[in-house]
ROSE-4610 file (N, C-alpha, C; in Angstrom, 1 decimal, always signed):
// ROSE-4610
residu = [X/X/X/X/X/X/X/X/X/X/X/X/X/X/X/X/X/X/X/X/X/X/X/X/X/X/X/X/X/X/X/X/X/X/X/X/X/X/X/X/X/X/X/X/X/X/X/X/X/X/X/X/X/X/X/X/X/X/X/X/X/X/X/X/X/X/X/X/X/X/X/X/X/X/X/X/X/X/X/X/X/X/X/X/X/X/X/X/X/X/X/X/X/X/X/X/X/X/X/X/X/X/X/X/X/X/X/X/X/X/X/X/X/X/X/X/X/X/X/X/X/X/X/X/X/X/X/X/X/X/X/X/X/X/X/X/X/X/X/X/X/X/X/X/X/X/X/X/X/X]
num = [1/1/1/2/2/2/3/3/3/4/4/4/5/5/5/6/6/6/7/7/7/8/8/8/9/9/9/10/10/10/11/11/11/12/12/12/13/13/13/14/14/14/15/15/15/16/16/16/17/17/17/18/18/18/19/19/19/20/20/20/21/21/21/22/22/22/23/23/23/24/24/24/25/25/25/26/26/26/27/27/27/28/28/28/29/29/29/30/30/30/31/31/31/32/32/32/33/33/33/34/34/34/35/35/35/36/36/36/37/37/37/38/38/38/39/39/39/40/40/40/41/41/41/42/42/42/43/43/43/44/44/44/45/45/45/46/46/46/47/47/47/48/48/48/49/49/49/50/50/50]
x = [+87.9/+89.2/+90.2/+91.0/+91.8/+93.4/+93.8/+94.9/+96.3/+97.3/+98.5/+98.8/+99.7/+100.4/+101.7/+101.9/+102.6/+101.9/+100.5/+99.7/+99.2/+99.1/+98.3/+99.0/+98.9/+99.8/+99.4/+100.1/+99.0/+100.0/+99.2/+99.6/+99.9/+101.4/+102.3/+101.4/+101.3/+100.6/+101.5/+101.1/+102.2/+102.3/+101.6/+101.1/+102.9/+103.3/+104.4/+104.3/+104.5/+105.1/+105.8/+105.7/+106.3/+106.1/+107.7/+107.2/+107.6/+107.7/+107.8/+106.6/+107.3/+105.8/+105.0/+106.1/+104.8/+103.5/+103.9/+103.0/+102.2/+102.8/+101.5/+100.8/+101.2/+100.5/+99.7/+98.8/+98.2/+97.0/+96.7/+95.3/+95.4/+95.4/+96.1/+94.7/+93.8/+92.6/+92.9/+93.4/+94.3/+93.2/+92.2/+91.5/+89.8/+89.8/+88.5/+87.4/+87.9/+86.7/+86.0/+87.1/+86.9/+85.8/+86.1/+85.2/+84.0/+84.0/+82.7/+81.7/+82.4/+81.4/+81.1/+81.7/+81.5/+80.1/+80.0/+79.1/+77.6/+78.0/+77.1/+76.6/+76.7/+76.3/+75.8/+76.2/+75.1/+74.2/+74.2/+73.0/+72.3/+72.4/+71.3/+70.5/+71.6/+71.9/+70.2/+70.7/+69.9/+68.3/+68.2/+67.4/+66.6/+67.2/+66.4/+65.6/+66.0/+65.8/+64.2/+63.9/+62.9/+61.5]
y = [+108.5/+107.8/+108.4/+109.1/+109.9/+108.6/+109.1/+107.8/+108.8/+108.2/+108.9/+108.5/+109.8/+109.4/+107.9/+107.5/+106.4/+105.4/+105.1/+104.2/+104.0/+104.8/+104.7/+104.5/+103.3/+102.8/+103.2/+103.1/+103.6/+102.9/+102.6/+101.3/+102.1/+101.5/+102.2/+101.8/+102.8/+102.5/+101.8/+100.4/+99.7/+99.8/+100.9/+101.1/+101.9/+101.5/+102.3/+102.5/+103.8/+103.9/+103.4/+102.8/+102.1/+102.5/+102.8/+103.1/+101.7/+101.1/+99.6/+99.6/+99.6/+99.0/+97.8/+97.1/+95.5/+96.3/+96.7/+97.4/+98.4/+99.5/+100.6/+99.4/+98.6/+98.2/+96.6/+96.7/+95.9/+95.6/+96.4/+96.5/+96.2/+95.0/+94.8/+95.3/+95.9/+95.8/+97.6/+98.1/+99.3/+100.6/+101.5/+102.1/+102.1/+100.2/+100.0/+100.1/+99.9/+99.7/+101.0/+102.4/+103.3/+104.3/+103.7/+103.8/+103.4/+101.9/+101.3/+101.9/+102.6/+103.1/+104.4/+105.2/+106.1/+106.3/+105.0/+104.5/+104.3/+103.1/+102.8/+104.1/+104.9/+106.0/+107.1/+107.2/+108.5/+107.5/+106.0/+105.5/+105.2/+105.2/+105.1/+106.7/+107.7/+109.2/+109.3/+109.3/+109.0/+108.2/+107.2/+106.6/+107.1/+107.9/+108.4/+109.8/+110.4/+111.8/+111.1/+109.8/+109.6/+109.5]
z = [+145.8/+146.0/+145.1/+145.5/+144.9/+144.9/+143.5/+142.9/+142.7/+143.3/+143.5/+141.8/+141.4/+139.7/+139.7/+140.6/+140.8/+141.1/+140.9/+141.2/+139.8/+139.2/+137.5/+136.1/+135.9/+135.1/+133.5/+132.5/+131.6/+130.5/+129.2/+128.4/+127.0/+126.6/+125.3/+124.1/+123.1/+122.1/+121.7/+120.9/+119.7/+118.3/+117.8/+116.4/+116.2/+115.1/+114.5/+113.2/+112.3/+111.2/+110.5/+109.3/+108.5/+106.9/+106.8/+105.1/+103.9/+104.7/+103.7/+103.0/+101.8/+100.8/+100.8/+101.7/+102.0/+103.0/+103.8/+104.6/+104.5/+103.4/+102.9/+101.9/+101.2/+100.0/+100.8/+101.9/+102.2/+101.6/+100.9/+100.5/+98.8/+98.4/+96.9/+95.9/+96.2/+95.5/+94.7/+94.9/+94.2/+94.7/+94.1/+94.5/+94.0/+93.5/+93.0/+94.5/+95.5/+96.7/+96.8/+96.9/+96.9/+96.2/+94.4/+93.4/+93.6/+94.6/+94.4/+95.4/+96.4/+97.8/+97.4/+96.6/+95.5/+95.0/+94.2/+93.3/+93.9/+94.7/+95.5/+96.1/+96.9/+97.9/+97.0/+96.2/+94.8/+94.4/+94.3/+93.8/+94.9/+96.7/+97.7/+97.9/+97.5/+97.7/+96.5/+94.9/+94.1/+94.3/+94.8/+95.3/+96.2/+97.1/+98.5/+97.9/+97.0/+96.5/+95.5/+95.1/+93.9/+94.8]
């Protein structure tokens, strides 16, 4: 079943850019999560090597 290009609708992304700092700075935990998955993963990394 072949679909004419005026038959197929296709849906707008609604994600937009924003440089407001309320909005980059969603994540108030600063760059401690990042240290901790860090951490964690050399000590599963560590763990799997014994």
């Amino acid at each position: 079943m072949k679909m004419r290009n005026d038959e197929l609708t296709r849906q707008d992304d609604e994600l937009t850019i924003s440089d407001s700092p309320e909005e980059v700075n969603q994540f108030r935990f600063g760059f401690w999560p990042e240290i901790a998955g860090l951490v964690a993963t050399g000590i599963i990394i560590w763990l799997m090597l014994l």
